[in-house]
C-alpha positions as CSV (number, residue, x, y, z in Angstrom):
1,X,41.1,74.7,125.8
2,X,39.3,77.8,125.0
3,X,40.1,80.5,122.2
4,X,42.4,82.8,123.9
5,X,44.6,79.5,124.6
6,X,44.8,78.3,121.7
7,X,46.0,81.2,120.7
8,X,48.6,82.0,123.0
9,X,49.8,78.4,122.5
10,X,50.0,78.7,118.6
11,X,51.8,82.2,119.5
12,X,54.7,80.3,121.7
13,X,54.8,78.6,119.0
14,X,55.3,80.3,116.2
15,X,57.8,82.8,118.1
16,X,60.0,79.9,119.4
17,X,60.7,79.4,115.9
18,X,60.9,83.6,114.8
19,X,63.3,82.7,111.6
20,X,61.5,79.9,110.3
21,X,58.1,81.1,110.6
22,X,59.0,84.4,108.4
23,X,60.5,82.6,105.8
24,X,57.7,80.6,105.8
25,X,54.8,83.5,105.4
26,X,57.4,85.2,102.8
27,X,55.1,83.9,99.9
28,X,52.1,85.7,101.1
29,X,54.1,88.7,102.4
30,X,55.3,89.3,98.7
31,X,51.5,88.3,97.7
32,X,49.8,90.7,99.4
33,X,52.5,94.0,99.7
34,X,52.9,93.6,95.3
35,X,49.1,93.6,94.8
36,X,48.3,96.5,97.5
37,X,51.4,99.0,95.8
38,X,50.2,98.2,92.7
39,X,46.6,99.2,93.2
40,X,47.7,102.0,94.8
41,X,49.8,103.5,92.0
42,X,46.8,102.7,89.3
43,X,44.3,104.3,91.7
44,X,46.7,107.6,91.8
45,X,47.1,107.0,88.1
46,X,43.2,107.7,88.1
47,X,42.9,110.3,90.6
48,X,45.2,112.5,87.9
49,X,42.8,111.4,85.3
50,X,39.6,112.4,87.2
51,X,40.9,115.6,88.2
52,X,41.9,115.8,84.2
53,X,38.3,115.1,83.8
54,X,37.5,118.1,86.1
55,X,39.7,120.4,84.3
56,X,38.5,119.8,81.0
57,X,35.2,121.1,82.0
58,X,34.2,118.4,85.0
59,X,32.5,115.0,85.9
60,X,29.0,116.0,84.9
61,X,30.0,117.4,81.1
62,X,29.6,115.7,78.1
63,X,29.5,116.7,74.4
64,X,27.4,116.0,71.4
65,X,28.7,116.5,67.8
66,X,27.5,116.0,64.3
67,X,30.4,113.4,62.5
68,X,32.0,114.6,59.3
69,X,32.4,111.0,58.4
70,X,30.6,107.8,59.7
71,X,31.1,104.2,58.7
72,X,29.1,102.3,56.0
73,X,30.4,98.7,54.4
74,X,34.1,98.8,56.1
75,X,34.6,102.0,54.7
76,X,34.7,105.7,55.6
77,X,32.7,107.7,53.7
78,X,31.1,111.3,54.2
79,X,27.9,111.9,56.5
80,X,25.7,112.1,54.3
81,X,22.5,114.2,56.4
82,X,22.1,118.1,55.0
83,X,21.3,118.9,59.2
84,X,23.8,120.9,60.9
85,X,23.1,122.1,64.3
86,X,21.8,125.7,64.8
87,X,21.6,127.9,67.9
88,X,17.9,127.2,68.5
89,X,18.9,123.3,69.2
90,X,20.5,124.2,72.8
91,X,17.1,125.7,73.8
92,X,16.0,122.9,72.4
93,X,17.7,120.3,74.6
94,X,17.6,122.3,77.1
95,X,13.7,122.2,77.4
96,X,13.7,118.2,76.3
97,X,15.9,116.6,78.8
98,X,15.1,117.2,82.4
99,X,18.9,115.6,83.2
100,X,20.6,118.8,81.5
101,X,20.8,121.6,83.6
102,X,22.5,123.9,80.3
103,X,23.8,123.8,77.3
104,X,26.9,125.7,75.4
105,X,26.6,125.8,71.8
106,X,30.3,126.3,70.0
107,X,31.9,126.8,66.6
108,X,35.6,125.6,66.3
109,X,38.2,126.8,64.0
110,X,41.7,126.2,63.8
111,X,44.9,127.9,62.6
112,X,43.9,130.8,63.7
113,X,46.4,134.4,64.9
114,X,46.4,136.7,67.7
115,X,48.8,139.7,67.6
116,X,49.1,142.3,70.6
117,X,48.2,146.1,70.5
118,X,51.4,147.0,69.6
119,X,51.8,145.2,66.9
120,X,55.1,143.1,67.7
121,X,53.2,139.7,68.6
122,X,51.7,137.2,66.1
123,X,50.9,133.4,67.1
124,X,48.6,130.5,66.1
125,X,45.3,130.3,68.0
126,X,42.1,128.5,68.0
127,X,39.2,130.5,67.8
128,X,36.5,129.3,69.9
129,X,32.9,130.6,69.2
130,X,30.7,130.3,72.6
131,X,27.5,131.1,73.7
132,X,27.7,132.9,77.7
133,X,27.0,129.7,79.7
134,X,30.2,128.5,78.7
135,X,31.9,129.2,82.3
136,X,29.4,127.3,84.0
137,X,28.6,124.4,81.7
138,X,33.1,123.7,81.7
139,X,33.3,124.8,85.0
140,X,36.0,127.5,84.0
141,X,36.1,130.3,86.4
142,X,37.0,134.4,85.1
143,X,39.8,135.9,86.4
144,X,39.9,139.1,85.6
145,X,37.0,141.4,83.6
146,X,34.1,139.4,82.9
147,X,32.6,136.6,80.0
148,X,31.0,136.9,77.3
149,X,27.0,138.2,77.4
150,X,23.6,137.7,75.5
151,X,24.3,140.9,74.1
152,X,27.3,140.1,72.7
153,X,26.0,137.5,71.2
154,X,22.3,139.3,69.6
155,X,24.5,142.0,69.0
156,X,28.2,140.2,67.3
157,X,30.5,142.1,69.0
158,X,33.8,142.2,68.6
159,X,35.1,141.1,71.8
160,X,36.9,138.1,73.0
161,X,38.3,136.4,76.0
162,X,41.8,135.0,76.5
163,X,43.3,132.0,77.9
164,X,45.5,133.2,80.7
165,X,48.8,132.4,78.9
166,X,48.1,135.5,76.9
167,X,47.7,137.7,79.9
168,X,52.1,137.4,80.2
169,X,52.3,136.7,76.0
170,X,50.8,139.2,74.6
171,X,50.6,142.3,77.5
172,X,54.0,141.6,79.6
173,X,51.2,140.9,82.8
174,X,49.7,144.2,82.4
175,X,46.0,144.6,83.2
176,X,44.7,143.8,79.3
177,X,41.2,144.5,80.2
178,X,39.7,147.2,77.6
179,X,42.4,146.9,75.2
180,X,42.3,145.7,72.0
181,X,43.9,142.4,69.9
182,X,44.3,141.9,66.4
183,X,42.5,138.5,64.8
184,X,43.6,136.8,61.9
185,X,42.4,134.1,60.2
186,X,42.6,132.9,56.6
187,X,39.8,132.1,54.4
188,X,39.9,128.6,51.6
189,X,39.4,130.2,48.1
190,X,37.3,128.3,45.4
191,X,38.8,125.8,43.5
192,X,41.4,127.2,41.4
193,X,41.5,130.6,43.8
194,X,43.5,131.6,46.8
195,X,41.7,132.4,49.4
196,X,41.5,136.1,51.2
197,X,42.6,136.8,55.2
198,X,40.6,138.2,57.5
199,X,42.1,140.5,60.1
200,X,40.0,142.5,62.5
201,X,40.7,144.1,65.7
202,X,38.7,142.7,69.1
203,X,38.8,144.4,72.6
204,X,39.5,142.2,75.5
205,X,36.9,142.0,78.2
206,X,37.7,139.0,80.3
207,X,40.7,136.4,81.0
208,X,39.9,132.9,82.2
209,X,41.5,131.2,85.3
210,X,44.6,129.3,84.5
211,X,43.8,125.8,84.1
212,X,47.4,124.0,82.5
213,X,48.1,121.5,80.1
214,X,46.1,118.2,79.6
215,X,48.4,115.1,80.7
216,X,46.6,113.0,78.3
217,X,46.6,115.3,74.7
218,X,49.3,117.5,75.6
219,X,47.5,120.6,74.9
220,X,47.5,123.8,76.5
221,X,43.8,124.4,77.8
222,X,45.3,128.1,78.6
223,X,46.0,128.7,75.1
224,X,42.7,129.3,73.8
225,X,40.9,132.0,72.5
226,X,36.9,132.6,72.6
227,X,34.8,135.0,70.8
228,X,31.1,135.2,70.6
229,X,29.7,132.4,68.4
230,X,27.4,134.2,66.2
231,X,30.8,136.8,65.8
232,X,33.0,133.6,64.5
233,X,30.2,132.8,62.4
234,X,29.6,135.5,60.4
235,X,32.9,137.5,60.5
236,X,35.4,134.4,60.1
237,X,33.2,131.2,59.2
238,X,30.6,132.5,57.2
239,X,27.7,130.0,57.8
240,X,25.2,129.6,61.3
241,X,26.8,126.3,62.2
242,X,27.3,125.1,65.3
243,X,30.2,122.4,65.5
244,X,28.9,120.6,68.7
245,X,27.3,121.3,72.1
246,X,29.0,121.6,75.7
247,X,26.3,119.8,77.9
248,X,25.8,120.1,81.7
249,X,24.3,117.0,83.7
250,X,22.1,118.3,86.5
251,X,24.6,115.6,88.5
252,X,27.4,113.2,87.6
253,X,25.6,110.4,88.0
254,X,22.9,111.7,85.5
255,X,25.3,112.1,83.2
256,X,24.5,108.6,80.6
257,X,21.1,109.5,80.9
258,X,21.3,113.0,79.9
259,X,23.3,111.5,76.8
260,X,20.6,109.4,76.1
261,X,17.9,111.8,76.0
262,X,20.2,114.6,73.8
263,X,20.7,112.3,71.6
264,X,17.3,111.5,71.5
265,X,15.9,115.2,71.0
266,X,18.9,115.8,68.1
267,X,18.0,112.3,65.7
268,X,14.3,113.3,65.9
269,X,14.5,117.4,65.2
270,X,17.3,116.9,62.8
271,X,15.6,113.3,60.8
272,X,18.8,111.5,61.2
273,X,19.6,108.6,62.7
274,X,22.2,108.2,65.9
275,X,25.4,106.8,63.4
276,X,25.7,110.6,62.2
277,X,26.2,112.0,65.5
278,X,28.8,111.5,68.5
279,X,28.8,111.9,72.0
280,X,32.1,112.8,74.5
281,X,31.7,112.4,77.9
282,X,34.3,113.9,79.6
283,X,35.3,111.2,82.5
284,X,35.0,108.7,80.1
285,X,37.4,110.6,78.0
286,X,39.8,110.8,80.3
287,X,39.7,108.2,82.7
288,X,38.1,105.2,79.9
289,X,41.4,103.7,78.5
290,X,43.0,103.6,82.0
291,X,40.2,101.5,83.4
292,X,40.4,99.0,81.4
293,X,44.6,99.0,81.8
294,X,43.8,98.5,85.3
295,X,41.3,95.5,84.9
296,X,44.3,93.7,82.8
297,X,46.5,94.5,85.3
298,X,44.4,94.1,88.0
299,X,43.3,90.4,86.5
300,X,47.3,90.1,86.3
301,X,48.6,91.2,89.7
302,X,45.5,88.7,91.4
303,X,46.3,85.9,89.4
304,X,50.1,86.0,90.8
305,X,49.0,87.3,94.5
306,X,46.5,84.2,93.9
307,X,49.9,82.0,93.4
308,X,51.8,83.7,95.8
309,X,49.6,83.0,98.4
310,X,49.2,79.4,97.4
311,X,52.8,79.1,97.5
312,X,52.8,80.8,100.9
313,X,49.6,78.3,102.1
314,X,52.0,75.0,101.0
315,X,54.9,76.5,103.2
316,X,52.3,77.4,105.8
317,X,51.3,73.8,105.9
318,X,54.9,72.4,105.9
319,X,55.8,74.1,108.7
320,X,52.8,73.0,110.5
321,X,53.1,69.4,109.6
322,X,57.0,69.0,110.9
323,X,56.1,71.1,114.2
324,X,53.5,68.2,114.2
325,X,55.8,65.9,113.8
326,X,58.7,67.5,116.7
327,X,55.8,67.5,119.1
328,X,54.7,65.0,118.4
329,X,55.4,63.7,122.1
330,X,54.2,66.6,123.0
331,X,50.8,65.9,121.9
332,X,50.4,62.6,123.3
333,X,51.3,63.9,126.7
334,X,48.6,66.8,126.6
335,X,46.1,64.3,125.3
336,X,46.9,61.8,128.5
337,X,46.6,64.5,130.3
338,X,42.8,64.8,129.3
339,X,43.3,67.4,126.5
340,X,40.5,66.7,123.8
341,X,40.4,66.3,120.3
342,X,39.1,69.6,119.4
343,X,41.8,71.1,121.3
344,X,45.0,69.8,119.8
345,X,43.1,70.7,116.4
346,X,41.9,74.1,117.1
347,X,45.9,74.7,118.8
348,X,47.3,73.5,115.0
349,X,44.9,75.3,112.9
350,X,45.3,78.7,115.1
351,X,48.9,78.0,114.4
352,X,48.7,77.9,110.5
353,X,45.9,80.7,110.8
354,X,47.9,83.3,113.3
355,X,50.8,82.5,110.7
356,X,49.1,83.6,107.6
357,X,47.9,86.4,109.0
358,X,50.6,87.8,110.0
359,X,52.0,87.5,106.7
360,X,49.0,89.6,105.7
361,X,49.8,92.1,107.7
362,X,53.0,92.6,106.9
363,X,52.5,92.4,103.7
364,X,49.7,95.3,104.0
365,X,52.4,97.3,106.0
366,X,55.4,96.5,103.4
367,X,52.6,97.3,100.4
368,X,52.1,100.8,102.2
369,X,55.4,102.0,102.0
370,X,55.8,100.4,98.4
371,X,53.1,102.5,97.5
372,X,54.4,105.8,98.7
373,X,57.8,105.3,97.7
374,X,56.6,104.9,94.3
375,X,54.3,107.9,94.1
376,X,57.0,109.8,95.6
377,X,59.5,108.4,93.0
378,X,56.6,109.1,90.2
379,X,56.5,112.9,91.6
380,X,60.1,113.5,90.7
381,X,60.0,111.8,87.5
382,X,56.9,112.7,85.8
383,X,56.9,116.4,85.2
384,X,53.2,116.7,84.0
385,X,51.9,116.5,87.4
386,X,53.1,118.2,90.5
387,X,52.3,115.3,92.8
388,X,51.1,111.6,91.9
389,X,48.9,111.3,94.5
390,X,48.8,108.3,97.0
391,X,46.2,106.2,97.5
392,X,45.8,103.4,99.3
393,X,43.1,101.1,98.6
394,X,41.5,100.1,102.2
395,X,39.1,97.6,100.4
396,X,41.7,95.7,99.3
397,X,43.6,95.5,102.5
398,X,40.7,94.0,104.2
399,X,40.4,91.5,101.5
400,X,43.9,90.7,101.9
401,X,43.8,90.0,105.1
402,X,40.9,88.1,105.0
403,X,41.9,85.8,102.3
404,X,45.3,85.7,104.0
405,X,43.1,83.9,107.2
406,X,41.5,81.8,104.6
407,X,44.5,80.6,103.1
408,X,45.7,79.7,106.8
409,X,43.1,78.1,107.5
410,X,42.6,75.9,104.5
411,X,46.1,75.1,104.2
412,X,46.2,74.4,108.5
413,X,43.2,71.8,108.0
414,X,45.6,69.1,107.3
415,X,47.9,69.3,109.9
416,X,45.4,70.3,112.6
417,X,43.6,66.7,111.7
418,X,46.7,64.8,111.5
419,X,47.8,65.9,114.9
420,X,44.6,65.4,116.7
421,X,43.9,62.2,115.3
422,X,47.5,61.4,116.8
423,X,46.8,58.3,119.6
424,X,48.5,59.1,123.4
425,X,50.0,55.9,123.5
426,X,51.5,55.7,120.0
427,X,52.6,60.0,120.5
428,X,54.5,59.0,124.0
429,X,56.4,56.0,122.4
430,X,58.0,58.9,119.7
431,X,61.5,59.2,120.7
C-alpha cells in the first residue's frame, strides 16, 4: 500500500463515521481555535500600543532625565548631585553617540493658563520649553504656520505653538496664525510669602497636527502648549535648566544602544553616577507592561491548548482502537490477502493522523472568526480606539497544525501496532 492509499483508506474511514469522528477531534478543535483568538486579540492589543508608541513621538525615541528622588537604604530620599542639565549637553550627546541622530532639550512646567485675544478664554496648560528639533526628534508634523527656530531661541521670543485643540478653543477654527495669546503662570513665593503671577502676551506662529489622547495615560497630546525653551526659562522658570532630553535613535533597533551611550556621555560630563538619572524609551513605555500580560497569558492559554489537545489525542486514540477492534475481520482478511505489516500500520496511524489534523484545521478556521468577532465586538465597546485591529498570528497557526499532526501521530502509534500485530487466522475467526 503506498501513501496516497493509505490515505484514502483512513479517509473512508473516518467519513463513514462523520458524527463520531467530530466529536472525537472536538478536544483539539477547542484547543487550537481558543489559543489562535486569543493571540490574536493580545497581538491587536499591541498593535494599539505600538502605534501609541508612534504617537507619542515614535519607535526610535527615548528620553533621558535627571531624578528628583532616587533610592538609598529602602528609602526615598532627595538626589543629592548639584548637576542639572544645560543646553550645551544636547550638542554634547549629540557629538558622543554615533546611534543618536538628534536631540530635543525641554523644560516642563505645569499649571499653567492660556486665554484667547479677546479676552473671554482662560484654561490650564502645560508649558513646554523646546529647542527647534522637537518636530523631528517626536515625529510631530506642523499644520499650519511653522515651529519654532534657532532664532527664537538665541533671541527669547515670545512666540509659541499650540496643540491643535486650541485651534477650535481658543479662535472658533479661525486661521490663529499671527495673533496673539495671553500666558499665565504663577510663581512659589519664599517661605512665609505669596508668590507673584506672571502674565505676558505670545503671538502664535505655528499649530501642530492633531495627534489624540493617549489610551494608556489618558491625556490629551493635543492639549499642549510649547514655547521656546530659553523663553520658559527665563521669563516663567527663572533658572537655565533643562528637565530632560527628547532623543532620536538613528534606527529603532539602535534605540538600547543609543541609551547606553547617553547615559554614558551624561554620568561622565555631569560626575554622577547612573542611579541619579532615568531613561524612557518610548515603546517600552507603552507596549512594556502588555508584554509581559501576554507571556502570563500566553504561558496560560498553551498550558490548556496543551490539555486540550491531550484530551483530544486520548479520544483520537479511542476511536482508533474500537475501529480496530470492528475491523478487526477486516484486517485479517487484507492481511490473507498478502497485505503487509507496514501497511495495516501506516492505514491506522494515517487514520489517527488525518483525524487530528483536521481538528487543527478547524480549529484554525473556528479561531479565525473568534478573532474577528472579538475585535469587531472590541471596536464597538472600547471608545479609545476607532478600530481594534485584527491580527492573526500565521506563526502560530502553523504550529497548531503541526503539533495537531504530532498529537495524531503519537496518540495513533498504539492502535496502528495493535492492529498490525493482529494474526490472519486469529482476525478471520472474530465474529
Amino acid at each position: 500500500m503506498n501513501l496516497i492509499e493509505g490515505f484514502w483508506a483512513a479517509m473512508v474511514a473516518i467519513a463513514a463515521n462523520k458524527l463520531r469522528s467530530l466529536l472525537t477531534v472536538l478536544g483539539i478543535v477547542i484547543g487550537v481555535s481558543a489559543v489562535l483568538g486569543m493571540i490574536a486579540i493580545g497581538d491587536g492589543a499591541k498593535t494599539i500600543l505600538i502605534n501609541e508608541a508612534i504617537r507619542f513621538g515614535g519607535v526610535d525615541n527615548f528620553s533621558i532625565y535627571r531624578k528628583g528622588w532616587i533610592r538609598k537604604s529602602d528609602r526615598w530620599v532627595p538626589n543629592p548631585s548639584s548637576h542639572y542639565f544645560k543646553l550645551e549637553d544636547a550638542t554634547m550627546i549629540e557629538a558622543g553617540s554615533p546611534s543618536v541622530e538628534n536631540v530635543t532639550s525641554c523644560a516642563l512646567r505645569h499649571n499653567g493658563r492660556v486665554q484667547s485675544p479677546n479676552g473671554s478664554e482662560l484654561r490650564g496648560v502645560s508649558f513646554h520649553g523646546i529647542t527647534p528639533l522637537y518636530p523631528f526628534t517626536r515625529d510631530v508634523p506642523i499644520a499650519m504656520g511653522r515651529f519654532l527656530t534657532d532664532e527664537d531661541v538665541a533671541k527669547r521670543s515670545r512666540v509659541t505653538v499650540l496643540g491643535w485643540d486650541f485651534v477650535e478653543e481658543l479662535f472658533q477654527n479661525e486661521d490663529p496664525i499671527g495673533k496673539e495669546v495671553r500666558l499665565t503662570m504663577g510663581q512659589r513665593g519664599q517661605m512665609g510669602q505669596r508668590g507673584h503671577t506672571i502674565s505676558e502676551r505670545f503671538a502664535v506662529v505655528g499649530i501642530l497636527s492633531s495627534k489624540g489622547v493617549s489610551m494608556r495615560q489618558g491625556w490629551n497630546l493635543d492639549d499642549d502648549l510649547y514655547l521656546p525653551v530659553t523663553t520658559l526659562q527665563d521669563r516663567f522658570i527663572g533658572n537655565n535648566h533643562i528637565d530632560y532630553f527628547s532623543i532620536k535613535a538613528v534606527t529603532p533597533e539602535k534605540v538600547q544602544q543609543a541609551s547606553k551611550e547617553v547615559m554614558e556621555i551624561i554620568t561622565k560630563h555631569h560626575n554622577g553616577q547612573e542611579e541619579y538619572y532615568g531613561t524612557s524609551i518610548t515603546a517600552d513605555f507603552a507596549t512594556g507592561p502588555l508584554d509581559k500580560i501576554r507571556v502570563v497569558l500566553q504561558i496560560s492559554l498553551t498550558s490548556i491548548a496543551f490539555i486540550s489537545l491531550v484530551v483530544g489525542g486520548i479520544g483520537i486514540m479511542n476511536m482508533v482502537l474500537v475501529s480496530v477492534n470492528e475491523r478487526t475481520r477486516e484486517i485479517g482478511l487484507r492481511k490473507a490477502l498478502g497485505a503487509k505489516k507496514r501497511d495495516i500500520f501506516f492505514q491506522f496511524l494515517a487514520e489517527s493522523t488525518l483525524m487530528s489534523s483536521v481538528g487543527g484545521a478547524i480549529g484554525i478556521i473556528l479561531g479565525f472568526f473568534m478573532a474577528y468577532g472579538i475585535s469587531i465586538g472590541l471596536s464597538h465597546f472600547i471608545t479609545l480606539v476607532d478600530e481594534w485591529p485584527m491580527v492573526f498570528p500565521i506563526k502560530w497557526a502553523v504550529i497548531s497544525i503541526l503539533f495537531s499532526a504530532s498529537i495524531g501521530i503519537g496518540f495513533g502509534l498504539y492502535p496502528a501496532i495493535r492492529a498490525s500485530s493482529l494474526q490472519p487466522v486469529e482476525a478471520l475467526r472474530i465474529e
